[in-house]
matplotlib code that plots the C-alpha trace (Angstrom):
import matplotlib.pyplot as plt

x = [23.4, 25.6, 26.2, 26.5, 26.6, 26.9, 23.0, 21.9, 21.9, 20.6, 18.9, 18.6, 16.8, 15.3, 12.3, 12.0, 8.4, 8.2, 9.9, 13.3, 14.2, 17.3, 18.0, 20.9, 21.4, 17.3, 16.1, 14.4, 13.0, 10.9, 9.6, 7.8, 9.2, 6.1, 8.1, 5.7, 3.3, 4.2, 1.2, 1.7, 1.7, -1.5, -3.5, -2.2, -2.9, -6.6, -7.2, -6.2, -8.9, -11.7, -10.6, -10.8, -13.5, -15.9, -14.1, -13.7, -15.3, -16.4, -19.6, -21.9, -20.7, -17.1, -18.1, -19.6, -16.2, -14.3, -16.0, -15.8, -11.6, -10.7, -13.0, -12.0, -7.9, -8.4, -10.0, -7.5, -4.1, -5.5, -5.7, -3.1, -1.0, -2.3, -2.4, 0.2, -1.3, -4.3, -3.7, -1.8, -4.6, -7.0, -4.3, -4.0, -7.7, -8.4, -5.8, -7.2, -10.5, -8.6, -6.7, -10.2, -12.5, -10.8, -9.0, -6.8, -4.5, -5.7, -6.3, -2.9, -1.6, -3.7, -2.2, 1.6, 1.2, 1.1, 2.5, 2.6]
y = [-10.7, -10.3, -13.6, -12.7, -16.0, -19.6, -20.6, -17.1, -14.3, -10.7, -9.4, -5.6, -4.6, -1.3, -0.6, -4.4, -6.0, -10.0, -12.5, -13.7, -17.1, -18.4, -22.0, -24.6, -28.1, -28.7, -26.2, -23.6, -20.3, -18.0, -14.4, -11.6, -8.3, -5.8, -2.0, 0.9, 2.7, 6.5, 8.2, 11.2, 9.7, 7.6, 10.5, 12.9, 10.1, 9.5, 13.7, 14.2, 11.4, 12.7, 16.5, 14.9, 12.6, 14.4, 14.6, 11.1, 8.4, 5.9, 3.6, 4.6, 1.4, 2.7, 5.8, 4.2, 2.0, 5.1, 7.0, 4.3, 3.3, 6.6, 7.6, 4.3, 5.4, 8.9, 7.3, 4.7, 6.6, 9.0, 6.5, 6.5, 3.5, 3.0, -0.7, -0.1, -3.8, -2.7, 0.8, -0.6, -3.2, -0.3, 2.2, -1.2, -1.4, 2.3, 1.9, -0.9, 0.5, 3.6, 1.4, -0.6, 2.5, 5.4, 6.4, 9.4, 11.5, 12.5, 9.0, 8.3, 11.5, 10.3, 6.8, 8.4, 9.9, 6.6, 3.1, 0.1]
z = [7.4, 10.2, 11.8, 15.8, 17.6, 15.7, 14.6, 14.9, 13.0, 13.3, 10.2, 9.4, 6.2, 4.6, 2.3, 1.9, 0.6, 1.6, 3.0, 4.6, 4.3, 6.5, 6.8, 7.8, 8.8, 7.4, 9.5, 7.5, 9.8, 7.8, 8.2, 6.4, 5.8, 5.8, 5.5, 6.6, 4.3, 3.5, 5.0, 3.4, -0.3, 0.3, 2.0, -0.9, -3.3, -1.4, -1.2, -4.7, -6.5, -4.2, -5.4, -9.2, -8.8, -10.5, -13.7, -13.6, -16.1, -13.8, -13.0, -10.9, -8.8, -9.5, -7.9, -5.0, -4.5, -5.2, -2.5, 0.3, -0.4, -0.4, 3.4, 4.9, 3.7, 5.0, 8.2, 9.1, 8.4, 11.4, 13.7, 16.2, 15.4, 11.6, 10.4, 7.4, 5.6, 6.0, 4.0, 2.0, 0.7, 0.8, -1.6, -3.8, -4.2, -5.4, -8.0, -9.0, -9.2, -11.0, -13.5, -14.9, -15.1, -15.7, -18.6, -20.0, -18.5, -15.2, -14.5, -15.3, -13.0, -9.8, -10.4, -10.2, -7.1, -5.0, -5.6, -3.3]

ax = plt.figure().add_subplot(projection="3d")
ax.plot(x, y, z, "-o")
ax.set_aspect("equal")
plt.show()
């Protein structure tokens, strides 16, 4: 933190997930950090479990989830100013669904390509 002025300071961070916390004299000022989502990596990580879905062990539900995450990802990282919480959420959930239904090693490739 750089302070410029007494009571205030400027705050510059990078590739930061949560929250900044600056206090003094009982005054406590909080803010959340929320850094961008790399669209590249989600859409490549979205493209490439369509491209394997087939040879994927999931539930017919699982497949129906599967389907829907990845279209609604691929849909909203087009947009032209892309709600980065919102993708992120949606990148979180088809791992998720990944992690409890698939199994072996292309399961475990697709997960590698993207993490939140």
């Amino acid at each position: 933190m750089n302070q410029s002025q007494p009571d205030r300071y400027n705050v510059r961070t990078r590739n930061v997930t949560g929250q900044v916390v600056v206090g003094r004299d009982n005054t406590v000022t909080t803010s959340s950090v929320d850094t961008p989502v790399d669209l590249s990596e989600l859409l490549r990580f979205a493209e490439a479990v369509i491209q394997a879905f087939p040879a994927l062990a999931l539930t017919a539900n699982q497949q129906q989830v599967v389907q829907t995450i990845a279209a609604e990802i691929q849909q909203a990282a087009n947009q032209v100013e892309p709600n980065h919480g919102r993708l992120r959420q949606l990148g979180q959930s088809l791992r998720t669904v990944l992690e409890g239904g698939a199994a072996g090693a292309l399961s475990s490739g697709l997960l590698s390509l993207w993490s939140p």
